[in-house]
PLY file of the C-alpha trace (Angstrom):
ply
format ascii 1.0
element vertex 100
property float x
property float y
property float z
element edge 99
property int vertex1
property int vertex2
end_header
0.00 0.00 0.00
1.31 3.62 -0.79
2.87 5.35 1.89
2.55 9.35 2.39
6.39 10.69 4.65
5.77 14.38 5.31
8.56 16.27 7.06
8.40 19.92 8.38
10.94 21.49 9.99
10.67 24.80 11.53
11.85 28.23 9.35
13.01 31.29 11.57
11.11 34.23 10.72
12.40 35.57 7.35
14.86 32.55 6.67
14.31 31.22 3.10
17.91 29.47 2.95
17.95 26.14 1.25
21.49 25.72 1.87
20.98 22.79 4.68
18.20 21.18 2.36
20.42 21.55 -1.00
23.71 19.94 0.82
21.79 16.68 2.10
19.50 16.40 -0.99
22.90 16.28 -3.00
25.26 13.66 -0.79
21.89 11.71 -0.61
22.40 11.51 -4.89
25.95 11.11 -4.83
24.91 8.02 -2.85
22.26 6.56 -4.73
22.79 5.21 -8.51
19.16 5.57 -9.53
15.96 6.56 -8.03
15.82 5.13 -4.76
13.49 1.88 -5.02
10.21 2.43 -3.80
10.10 6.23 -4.23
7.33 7.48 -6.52
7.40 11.54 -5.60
9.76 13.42 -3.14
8.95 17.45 -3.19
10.76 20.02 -0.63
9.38 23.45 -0.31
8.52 25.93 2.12
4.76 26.20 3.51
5.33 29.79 4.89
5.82 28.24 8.24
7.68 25.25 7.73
10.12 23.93 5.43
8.01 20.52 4.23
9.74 17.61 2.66
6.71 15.45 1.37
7.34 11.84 -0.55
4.88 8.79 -1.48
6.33 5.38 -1.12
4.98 2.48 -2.43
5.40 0.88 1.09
6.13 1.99 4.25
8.69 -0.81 4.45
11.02 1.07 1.60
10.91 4.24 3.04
11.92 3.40 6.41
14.95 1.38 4.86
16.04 4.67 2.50
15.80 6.59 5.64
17.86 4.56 8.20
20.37 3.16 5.33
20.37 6.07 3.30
19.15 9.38 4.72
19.82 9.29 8.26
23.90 8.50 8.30
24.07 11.29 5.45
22.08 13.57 7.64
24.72 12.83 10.14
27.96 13.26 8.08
27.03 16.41 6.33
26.17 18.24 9.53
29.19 17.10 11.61
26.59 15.00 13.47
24.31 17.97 15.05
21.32 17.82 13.22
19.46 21.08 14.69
16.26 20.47 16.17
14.46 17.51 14.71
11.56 17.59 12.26
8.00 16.97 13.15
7.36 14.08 11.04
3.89 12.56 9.67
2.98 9.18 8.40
0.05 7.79 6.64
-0.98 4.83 4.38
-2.71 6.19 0.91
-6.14 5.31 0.16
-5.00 6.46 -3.57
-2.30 7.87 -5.96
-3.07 8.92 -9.13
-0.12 9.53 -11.17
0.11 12.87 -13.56
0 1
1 2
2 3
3 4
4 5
5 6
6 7
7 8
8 9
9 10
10 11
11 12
12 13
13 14
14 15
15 16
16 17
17 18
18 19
19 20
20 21
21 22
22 23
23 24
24 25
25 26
26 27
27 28
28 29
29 30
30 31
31 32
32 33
33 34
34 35
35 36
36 37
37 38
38 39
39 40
40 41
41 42
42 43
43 44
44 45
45 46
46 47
47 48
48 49
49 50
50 51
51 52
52 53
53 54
54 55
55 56
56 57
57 58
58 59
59 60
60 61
61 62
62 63
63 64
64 65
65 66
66 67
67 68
68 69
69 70
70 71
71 72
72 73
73 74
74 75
75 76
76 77
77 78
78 79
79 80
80 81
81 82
82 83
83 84
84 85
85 86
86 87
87 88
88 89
89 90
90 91
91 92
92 93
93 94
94 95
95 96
96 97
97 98
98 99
């Protein structure tokens, strides 16, 4: 079943820096060869009060293995292992995706 991963971390007032965001997102590639498998949609943008990282999965199963295998240890490594304050971070099975 498809799997919804939302992320938001909190924005100080006036802070539109993707610099953080941009640095992970691109050791995270260097990593992977492909696509990770599993991923149908990952988006990053800010809300106005968040910064939101928002994927679909087609199981929650692959997206918790991308993020313990994959995201996490890069998380750690390109911030010197302090992370800032951690995300608030929803999960949800999909009753539907309907692809563009």
């Amino acid at each position: 079943m498809a799997f919804a991963f939302v992320q938001d971390f909190s924005q100080q007032a006036g802070d539109a820096t993707t610099a953080n965001y941009d640095a992970i997102h691109a050791a995270i590639m260097d990593k992977v060869a492909d696509q990770p498998t599993g991923l149908v949609i990952h988006t990053a943008g800010f809300t106005g009060e968040t910064f939101r990282i928002f994927e679909v999965w087609e199981s929650r199963e692959q997206c918790e293995r991308f993020q313990s295998e994959v995201v996490m240890p890069t998380v750690m490594e390109v911030t010197a292992g302090d992370p800032g304050a951690p995300p608030t971070t929803t999960t949800y099975e999909l009753h539907n995706v309907m692809p563009a």
